[in-house]
LUMSE-604272 format. One record per atom (N, C-alpha, C, O, CB): x negated, y, z; residue in three letters. Coordinates in steps of 0.2 Angstrom, whole numbers, plus 5000, padded with zeros to 4 digits. Glycine has a CB too. Layout:
XYZAla;...
***
This chain:
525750684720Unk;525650634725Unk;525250574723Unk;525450544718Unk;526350604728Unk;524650554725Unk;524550484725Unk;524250424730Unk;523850434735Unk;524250494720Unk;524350384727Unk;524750314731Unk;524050324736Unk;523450334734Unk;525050224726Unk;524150304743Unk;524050284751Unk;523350244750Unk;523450194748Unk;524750224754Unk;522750244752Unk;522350184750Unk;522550124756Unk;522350064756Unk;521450214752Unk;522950144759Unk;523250094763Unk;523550034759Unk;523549984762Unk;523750134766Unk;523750034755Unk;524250014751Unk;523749954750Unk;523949894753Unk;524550064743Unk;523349954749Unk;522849904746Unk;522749864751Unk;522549884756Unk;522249924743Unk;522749814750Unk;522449754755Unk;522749674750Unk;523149644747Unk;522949754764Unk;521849664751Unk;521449584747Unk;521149564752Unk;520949604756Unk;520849574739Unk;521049504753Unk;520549454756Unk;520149454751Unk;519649414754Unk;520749394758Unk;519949474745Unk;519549484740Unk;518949524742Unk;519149584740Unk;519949514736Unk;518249534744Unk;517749594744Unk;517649604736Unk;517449564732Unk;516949584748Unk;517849674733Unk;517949694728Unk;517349724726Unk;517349724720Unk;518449734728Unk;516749754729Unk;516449814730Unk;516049774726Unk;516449774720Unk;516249844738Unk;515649734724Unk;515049714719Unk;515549694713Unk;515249704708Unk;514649654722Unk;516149684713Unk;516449674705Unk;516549744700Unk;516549754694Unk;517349634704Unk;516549804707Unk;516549864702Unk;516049894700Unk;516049914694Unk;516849904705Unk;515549894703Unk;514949914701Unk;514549844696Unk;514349864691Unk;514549944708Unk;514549824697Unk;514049764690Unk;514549784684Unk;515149794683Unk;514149654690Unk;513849784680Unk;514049794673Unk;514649784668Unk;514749724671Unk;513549764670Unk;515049784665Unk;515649724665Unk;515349664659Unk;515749614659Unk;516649774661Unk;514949664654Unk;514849634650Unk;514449554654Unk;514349504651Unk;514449674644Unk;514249564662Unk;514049504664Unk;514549474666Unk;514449424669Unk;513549504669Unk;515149484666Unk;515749434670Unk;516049414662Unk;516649394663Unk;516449484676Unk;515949404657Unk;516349384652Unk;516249314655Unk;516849284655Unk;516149394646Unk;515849274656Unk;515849204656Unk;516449164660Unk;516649104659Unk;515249184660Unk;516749214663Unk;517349214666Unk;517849204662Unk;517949144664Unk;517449254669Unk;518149214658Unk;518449204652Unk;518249144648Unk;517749134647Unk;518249254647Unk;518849084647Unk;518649034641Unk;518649074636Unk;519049124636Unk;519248964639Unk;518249044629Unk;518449074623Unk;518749024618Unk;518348984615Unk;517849094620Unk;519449014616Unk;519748984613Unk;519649004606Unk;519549054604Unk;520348984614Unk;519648914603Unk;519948914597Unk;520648944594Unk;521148944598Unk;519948874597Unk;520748954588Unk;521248984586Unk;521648894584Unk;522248894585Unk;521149044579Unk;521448854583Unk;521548794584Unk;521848754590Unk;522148704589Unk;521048764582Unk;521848774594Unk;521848754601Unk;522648804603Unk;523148784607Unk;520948794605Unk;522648864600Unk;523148904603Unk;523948884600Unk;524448884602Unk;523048984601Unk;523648854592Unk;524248824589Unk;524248784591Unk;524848764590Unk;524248824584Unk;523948744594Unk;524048684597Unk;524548674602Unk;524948634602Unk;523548674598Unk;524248724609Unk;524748744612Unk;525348784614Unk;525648774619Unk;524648754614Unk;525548824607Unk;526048854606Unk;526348814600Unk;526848854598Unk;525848934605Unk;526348764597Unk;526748724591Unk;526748774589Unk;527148814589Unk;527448694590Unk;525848784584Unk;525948834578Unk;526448894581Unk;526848894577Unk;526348784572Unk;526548944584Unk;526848994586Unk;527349004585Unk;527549064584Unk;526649024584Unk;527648954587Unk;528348914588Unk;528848974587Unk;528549024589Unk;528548884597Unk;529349004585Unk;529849064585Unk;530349044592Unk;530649084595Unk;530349074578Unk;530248974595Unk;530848964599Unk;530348964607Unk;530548954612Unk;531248884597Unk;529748974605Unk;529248974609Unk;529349044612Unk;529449054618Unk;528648944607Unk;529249114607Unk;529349204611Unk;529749184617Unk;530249154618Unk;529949284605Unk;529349224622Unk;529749244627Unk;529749314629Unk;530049334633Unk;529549204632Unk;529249354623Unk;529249434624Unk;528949474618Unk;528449474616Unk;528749454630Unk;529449524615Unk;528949524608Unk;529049624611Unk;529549654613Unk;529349494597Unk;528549624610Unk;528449734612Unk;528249774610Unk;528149754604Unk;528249764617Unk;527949824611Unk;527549874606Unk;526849834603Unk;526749824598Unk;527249944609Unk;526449814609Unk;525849764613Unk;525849724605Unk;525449744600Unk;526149694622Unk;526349684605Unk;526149584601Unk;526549574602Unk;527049614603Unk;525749524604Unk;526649504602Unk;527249444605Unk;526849384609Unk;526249354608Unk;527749394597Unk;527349384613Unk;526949334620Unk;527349254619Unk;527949234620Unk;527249394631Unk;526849224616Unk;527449144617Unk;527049094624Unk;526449104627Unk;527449084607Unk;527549034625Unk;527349014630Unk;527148954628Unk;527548914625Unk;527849004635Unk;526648944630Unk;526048864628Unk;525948834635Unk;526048844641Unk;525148884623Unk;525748794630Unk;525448714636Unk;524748714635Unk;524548734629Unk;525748604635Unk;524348704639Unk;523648694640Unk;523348604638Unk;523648564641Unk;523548724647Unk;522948584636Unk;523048514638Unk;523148474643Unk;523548434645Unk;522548494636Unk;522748514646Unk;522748504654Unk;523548494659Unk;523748464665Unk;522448584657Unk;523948524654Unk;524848524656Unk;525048584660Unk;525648604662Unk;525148464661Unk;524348644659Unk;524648684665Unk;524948734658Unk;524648734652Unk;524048734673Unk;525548784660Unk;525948824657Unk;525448914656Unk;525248944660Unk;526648824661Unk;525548924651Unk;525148994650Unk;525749014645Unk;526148984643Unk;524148994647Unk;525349094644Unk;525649124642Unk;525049154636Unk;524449164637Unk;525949164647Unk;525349154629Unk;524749184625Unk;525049244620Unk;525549234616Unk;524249124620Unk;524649284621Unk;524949354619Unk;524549374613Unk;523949374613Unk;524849414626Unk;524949374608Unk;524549374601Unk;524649434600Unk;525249464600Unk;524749324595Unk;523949474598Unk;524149564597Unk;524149574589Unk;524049534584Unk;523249624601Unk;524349634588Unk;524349664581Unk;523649674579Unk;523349714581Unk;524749734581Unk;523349624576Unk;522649634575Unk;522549694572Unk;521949714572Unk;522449594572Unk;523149754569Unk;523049814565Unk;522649854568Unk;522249894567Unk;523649834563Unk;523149844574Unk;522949904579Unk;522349894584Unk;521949934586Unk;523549924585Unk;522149814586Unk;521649814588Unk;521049784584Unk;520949734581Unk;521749774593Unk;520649834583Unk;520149794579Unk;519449784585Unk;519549804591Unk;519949854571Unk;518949754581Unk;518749714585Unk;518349724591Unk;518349704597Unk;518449674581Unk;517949794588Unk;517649854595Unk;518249864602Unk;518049854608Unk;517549954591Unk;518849894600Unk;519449904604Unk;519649864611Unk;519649874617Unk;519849884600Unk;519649784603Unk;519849714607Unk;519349694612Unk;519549694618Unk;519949654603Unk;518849684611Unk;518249704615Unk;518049714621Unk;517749684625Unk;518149734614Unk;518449784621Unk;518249844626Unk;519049824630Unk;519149854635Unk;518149924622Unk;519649774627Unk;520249794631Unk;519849724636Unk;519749734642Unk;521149794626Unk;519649684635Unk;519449614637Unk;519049644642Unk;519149634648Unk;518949564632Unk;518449684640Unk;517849694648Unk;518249724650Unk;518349684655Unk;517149744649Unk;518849774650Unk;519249814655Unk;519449744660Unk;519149724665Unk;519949874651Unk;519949714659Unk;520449674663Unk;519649624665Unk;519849584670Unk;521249634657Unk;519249614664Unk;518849574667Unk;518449614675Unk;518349614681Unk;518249554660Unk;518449654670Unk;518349704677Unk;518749724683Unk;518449734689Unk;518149764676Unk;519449714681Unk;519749714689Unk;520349664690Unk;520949684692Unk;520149794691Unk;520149604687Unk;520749554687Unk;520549504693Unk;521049474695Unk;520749494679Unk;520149504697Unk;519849514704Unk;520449514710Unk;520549474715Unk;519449584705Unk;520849564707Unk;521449584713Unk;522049544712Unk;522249534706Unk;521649664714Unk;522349534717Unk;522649484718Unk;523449524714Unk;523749484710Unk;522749454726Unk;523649584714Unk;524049614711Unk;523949644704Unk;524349684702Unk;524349644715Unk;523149634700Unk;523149644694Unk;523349574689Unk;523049524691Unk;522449664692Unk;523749574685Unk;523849484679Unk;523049484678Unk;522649534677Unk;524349494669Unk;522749414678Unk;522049414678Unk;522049374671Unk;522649354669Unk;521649384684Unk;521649344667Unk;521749324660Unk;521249264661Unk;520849264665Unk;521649384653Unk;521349214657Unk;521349144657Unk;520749134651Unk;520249104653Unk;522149114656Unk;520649164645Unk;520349164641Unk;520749214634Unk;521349224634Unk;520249094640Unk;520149224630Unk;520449254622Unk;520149214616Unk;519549184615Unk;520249344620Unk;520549224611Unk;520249214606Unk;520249264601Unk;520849294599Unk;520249164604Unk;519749284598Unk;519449334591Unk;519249304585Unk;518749274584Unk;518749364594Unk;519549314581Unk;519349304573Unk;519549354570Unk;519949404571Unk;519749234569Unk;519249334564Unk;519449404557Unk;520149424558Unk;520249484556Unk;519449374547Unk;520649394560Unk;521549394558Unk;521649404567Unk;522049444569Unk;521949314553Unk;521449364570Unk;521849394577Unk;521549404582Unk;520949404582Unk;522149354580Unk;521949424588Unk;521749464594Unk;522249424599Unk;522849424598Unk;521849554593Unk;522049394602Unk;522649334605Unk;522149324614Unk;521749284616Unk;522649224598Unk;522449364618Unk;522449354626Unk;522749304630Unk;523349304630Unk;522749394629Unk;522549244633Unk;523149194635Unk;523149224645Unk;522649244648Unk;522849094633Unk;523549224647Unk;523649254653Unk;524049184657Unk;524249144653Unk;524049334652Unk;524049164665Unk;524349134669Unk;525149154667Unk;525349204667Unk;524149154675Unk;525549074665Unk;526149104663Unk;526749154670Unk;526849134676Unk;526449024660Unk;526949184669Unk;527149214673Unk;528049194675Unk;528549214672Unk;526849284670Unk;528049144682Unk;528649094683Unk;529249164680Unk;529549164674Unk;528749054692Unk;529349214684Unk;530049244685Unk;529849324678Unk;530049384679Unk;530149264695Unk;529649314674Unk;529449364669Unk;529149434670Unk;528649434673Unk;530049384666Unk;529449484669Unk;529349514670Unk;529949564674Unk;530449544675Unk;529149514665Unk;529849624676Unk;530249674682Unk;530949694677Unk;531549684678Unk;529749754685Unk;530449724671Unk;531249734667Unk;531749684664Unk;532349704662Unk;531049784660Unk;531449604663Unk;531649564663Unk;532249524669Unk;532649494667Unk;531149534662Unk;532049544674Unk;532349544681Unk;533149574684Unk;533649554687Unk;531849574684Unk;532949644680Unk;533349704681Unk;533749684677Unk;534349674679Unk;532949774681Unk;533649684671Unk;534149684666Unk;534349624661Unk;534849614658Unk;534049724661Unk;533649584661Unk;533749534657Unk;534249464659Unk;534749464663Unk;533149514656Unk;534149394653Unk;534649354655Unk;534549334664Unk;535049314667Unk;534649294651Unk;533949334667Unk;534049284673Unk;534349354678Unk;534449334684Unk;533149244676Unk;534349424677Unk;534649464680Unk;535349444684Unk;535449434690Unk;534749504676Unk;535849434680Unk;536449394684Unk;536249334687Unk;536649314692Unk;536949384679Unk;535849284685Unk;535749224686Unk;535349234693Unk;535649204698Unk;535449174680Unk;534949264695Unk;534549284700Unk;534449334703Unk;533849354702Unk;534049264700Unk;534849384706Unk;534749454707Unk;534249474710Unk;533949424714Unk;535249474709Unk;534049534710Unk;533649554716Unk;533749574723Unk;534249614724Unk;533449614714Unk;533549544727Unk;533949554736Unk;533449614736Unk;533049634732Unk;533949474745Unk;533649654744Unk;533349704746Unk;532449694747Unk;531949724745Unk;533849724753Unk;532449644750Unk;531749624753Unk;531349624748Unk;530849654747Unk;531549564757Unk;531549574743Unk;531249574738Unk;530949614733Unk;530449614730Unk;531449544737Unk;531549664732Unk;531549734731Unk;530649774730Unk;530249794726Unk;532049764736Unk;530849764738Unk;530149804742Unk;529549764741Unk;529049794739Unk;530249804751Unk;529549704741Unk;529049654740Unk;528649684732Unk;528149724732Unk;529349554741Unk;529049674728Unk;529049694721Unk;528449774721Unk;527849784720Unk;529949704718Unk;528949834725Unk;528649894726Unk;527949894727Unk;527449914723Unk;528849924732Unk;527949854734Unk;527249874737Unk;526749824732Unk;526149834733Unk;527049864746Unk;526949774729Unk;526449724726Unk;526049774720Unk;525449774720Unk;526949664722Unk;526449814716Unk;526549874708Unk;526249914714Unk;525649904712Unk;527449914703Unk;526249954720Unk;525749994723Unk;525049974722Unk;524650004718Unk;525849994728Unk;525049934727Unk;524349894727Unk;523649894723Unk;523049904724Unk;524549844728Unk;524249864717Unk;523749874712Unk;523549924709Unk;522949924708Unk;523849864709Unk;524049964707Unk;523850024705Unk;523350074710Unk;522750104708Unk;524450054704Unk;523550084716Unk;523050114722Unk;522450074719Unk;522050114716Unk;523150084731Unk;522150024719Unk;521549964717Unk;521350004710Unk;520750024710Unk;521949854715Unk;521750014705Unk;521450034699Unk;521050114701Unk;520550124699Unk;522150044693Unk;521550164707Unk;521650224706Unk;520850224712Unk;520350254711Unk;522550264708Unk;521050194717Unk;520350234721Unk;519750154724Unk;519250164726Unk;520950284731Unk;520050104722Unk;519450044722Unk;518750054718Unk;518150044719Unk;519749974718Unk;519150074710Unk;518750064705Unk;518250094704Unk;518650144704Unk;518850054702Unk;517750114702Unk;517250164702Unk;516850134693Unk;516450094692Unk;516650144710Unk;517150194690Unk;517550224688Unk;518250204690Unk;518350144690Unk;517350234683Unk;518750264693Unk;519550244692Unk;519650234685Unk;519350264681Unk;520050294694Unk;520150174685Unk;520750154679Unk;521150174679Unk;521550164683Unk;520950104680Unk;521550224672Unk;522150244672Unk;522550184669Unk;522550184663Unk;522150304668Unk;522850164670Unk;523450114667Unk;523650134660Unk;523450104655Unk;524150124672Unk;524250204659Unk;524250224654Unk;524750214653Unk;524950254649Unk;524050214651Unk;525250154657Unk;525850154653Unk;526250104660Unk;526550044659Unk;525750104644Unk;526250134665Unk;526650094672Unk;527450114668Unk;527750164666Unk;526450164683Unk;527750044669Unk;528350014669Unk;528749954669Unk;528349914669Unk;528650044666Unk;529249934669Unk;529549874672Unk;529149834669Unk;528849794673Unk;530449864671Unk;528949824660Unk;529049804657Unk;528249784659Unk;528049724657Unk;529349814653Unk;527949824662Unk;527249804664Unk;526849764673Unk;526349754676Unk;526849884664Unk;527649754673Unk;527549714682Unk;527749634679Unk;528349614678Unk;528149754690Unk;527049594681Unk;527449524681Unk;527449504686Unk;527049514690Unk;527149484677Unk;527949474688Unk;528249424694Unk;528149344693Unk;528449304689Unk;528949434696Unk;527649344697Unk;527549254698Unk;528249214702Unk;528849234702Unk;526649244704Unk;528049144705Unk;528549114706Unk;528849144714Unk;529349124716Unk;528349034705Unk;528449174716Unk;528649194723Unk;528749274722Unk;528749314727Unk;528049174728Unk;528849304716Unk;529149354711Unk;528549434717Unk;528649484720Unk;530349354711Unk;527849404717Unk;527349444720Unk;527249494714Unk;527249454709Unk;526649414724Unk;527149544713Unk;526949574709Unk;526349594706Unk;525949614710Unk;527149584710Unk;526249594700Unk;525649594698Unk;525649644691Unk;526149654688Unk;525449514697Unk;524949684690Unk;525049744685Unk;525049704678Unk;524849654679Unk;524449814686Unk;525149714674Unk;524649694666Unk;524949734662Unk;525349774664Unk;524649604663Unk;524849724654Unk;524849764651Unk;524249814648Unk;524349864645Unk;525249774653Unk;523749794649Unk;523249854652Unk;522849894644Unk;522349924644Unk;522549794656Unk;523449884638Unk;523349884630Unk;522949954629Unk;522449964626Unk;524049894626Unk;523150004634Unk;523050074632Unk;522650114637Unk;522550174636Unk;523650104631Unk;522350054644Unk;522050064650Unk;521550114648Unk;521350114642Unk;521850004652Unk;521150164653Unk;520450194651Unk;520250194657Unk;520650184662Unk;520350264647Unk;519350194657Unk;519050224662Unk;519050314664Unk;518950354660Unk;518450184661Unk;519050324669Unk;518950404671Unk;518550404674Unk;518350344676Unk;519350454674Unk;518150474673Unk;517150484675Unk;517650534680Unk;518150554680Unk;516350514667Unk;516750564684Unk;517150604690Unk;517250654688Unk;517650694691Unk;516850614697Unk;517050684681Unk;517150744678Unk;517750754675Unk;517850814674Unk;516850764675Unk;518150694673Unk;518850684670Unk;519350684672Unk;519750634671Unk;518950644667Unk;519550744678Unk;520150754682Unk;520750754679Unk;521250724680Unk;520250804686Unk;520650804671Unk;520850804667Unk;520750784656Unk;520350814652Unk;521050844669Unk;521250734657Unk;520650704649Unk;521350724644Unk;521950714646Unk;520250584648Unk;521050764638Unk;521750814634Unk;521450734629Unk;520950714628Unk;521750934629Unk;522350704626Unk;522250644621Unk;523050644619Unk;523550664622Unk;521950554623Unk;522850594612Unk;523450584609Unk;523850554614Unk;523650514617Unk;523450544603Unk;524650584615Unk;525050534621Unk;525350474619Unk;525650464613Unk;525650574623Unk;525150424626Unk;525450344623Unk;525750334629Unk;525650364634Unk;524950274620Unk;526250284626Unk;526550234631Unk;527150254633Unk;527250314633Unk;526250234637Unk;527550214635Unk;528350204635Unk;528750254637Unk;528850264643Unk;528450154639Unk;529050294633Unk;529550344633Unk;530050334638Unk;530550294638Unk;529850354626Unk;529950384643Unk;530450414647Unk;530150374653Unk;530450364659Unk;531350394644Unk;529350344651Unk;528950344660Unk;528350384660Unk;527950384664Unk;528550264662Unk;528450434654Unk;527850474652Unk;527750564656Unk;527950614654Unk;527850474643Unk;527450554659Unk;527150604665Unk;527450684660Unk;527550674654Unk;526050614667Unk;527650734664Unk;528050784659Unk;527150824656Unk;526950844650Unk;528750854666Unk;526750834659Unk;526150874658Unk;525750834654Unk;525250864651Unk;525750894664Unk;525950764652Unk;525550714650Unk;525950724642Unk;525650744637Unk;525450634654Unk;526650714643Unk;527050734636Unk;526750794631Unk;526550794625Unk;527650744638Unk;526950854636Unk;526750904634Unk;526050944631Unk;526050974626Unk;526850914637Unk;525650924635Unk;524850934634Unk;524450894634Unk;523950914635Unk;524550974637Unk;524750814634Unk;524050774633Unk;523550764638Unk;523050734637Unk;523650784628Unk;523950804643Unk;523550804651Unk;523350714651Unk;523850694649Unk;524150834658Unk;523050684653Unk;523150624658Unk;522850624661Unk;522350664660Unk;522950564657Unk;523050604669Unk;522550584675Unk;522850534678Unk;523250504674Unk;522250634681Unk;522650514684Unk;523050474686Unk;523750494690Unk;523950454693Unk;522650424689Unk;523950544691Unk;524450564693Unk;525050554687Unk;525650564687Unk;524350644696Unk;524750514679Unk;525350504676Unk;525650444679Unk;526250424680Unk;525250514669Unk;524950404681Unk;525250324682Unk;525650314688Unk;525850264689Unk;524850274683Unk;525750384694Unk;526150384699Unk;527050394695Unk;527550364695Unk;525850444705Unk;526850454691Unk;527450454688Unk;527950404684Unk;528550414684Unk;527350494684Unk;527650364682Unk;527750304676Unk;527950264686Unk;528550254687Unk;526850274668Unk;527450264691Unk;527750224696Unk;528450244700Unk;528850214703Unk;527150204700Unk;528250294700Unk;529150324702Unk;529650314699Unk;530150294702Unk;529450384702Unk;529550334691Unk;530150294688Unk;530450234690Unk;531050234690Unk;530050284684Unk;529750174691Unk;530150124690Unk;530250094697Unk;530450034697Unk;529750084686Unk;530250144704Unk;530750154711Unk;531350154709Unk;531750104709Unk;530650214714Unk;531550204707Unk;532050224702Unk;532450164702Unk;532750134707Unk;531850254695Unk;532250154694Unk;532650094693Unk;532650044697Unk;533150014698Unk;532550064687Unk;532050004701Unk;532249954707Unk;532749984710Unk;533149944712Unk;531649934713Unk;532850034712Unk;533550054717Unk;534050044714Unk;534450004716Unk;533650124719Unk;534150094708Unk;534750094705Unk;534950054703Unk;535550044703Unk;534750124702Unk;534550004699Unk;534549944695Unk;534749964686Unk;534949934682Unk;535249884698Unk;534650054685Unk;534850074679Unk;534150124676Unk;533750154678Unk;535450114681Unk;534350104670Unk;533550124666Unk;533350174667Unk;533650194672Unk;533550124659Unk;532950204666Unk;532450284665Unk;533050314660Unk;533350364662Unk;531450284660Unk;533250294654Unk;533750324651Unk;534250304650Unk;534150254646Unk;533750344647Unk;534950334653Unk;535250294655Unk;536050324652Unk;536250384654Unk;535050284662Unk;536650294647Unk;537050294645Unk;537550294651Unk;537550254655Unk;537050254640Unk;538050364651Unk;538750344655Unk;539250404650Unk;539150464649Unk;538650364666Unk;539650344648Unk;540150384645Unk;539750394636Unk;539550354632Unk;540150474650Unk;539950484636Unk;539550494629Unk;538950524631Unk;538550544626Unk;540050554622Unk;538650544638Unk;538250574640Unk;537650524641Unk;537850464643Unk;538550614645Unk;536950544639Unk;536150524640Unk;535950554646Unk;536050614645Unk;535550544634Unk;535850534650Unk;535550544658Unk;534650524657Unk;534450474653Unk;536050464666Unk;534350574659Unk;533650524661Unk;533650534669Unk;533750584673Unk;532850574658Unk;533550464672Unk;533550444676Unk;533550524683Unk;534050554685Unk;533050384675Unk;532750534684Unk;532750564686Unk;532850634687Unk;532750654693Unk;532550544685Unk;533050664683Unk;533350724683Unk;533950724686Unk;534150764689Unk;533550754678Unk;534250664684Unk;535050654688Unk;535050654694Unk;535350684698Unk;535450594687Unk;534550594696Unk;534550584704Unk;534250654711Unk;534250654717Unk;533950524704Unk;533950704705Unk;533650774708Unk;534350804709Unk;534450834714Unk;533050824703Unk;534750804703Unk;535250844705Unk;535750824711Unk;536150864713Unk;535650854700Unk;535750734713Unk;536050714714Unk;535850744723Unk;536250764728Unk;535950644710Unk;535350744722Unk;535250764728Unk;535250834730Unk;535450834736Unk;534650734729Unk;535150874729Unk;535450944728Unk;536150954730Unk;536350994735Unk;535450974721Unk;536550924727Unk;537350894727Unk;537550854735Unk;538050854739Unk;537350834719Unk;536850814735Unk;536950784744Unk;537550734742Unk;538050724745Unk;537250864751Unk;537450714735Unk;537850664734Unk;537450604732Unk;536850614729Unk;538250674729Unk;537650544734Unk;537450484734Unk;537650434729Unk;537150414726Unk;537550464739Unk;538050414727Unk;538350404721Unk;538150434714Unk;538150494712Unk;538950424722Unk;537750364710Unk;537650394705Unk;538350444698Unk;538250484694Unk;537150334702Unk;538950374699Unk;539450384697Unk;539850434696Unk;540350434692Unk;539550354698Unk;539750474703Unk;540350504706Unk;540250584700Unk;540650624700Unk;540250524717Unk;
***
């Protein structure tokens, strides 16, 4: 199945940001100092993390200006500097839409790879679901939905706006940020690629978050973009349920989904029963 071109709607005209080159929109992007970042993160504060993941660690800074960002310092191991690069034109190219995270500036030196992104008020989805403001702010129904079609949207925008489409690579909670009106928005875009029209299917090493990873993509390194629907069902799933992709009950490991297939077979509703 993949997602509705319906789904998409910006007041945005997109059509000239996909086709120009991506290397003429850098100007878009501040380029920070590495001086500047410490500055606004107190030297890279440990009381400052608000997210550390496969990615980097994301701490929360002040700008001079006083507005709040977020600066995501990567593993420079893994990004080296062609990579980093190439992850920068990607997100420059479709940060345009109102449900992609759009990025603020980076900075590049011999030792780091550091993205500063709009700080994001209500975190992240898996932050929501399970983390501390989980009890403190639950998810209601509407909002639920708002969340859904927001992680649609964008993704539709990556899958049928872009020319070339964008595979994601890695759709999951941990990759939806929620601003203060908790709209949703895609990011993460570490492992993102472009597909040409001849790459329905591209065979590669498999990445990205275990137990949102497409079964044909696991298996044979398939990618297309039918994995990023998969990775987006999952994380239906857990908005419904409020329970992970893999999920402990008892001495027994559930993966989400298989349970809920049987569940339905069974014509039971109850995940517990």
């Amino acid at each position: 199945m993949i997602l509705s071109k319906w789904l998409y709607n910006s007041d945005v005209n997109l059509s000239w940001a996909v086709k120009e080159d991506l290397k003429t929109h850098l100007g878009l992007f501040k380029r920070f100092t590495l001086q500047e970042l410490q500055v606004a993160t107190d030297n890279f504060r440990k009381t400052n993390i608000v997210d550390d993941d496969g990615y980097g660690t994301v701490y929360r800074g002040k700008l001079a200006a006083d507005s709040l960002v977020a600066v995501m310092r990567l593993d420079a191991d893994k990004y080296e500097r062609e990579y980093f690069q190439a992850v920068v034109d990607l997100i420059n190219y479709i940060c345009f839409h109102r449900n992609i995270l759009g990025v603020i500036g980076f900075c590049m030196t011999s030792k780091e790879r550091i993205l500063v992104y709009p700080f994001m008020a209500n975190g992240t989805l898996d932050t929501c679901l399970r983390g501390s403001s989980a009890s403190k702010h639950p998810l209601n129904w509407p909002t639920r939905m708002q969340i859904a079609l927001g992680a649609a949207r964008g993704l539709s925008f990556l899958h049928e706006r872009c020319d070339p489409k964008i595979i994601h690579g890695d759709v999951e909670p941990s990759s939806i940020f929620l601003d203060e009106e908790f709209e949703a928005v895609l990011g993460n875009f570490y492992i993102a690629r472009q597909m040409g029209y001849k790459d329905d299917d591209i065979t590669e090493i498999v990445r990205g978050s275990f137990g949102y990873i497409a079964p044909e993509y696991a298996l044979g390194g398939k990618l297309s973009e039918k994995c990023d629907v998969f990775g987006y069902g999952m994380t239906l799933l857990e908005l419904i349920t409020g329970l992970e992709s893999l999920t402990r009950i008892n001495e027994n490991v559930f993966v989400l989904k298989d349970r809920v297939e049987q569940l339905l077979k069974e014509k039971r509703f109850c995940y517990y029963s």
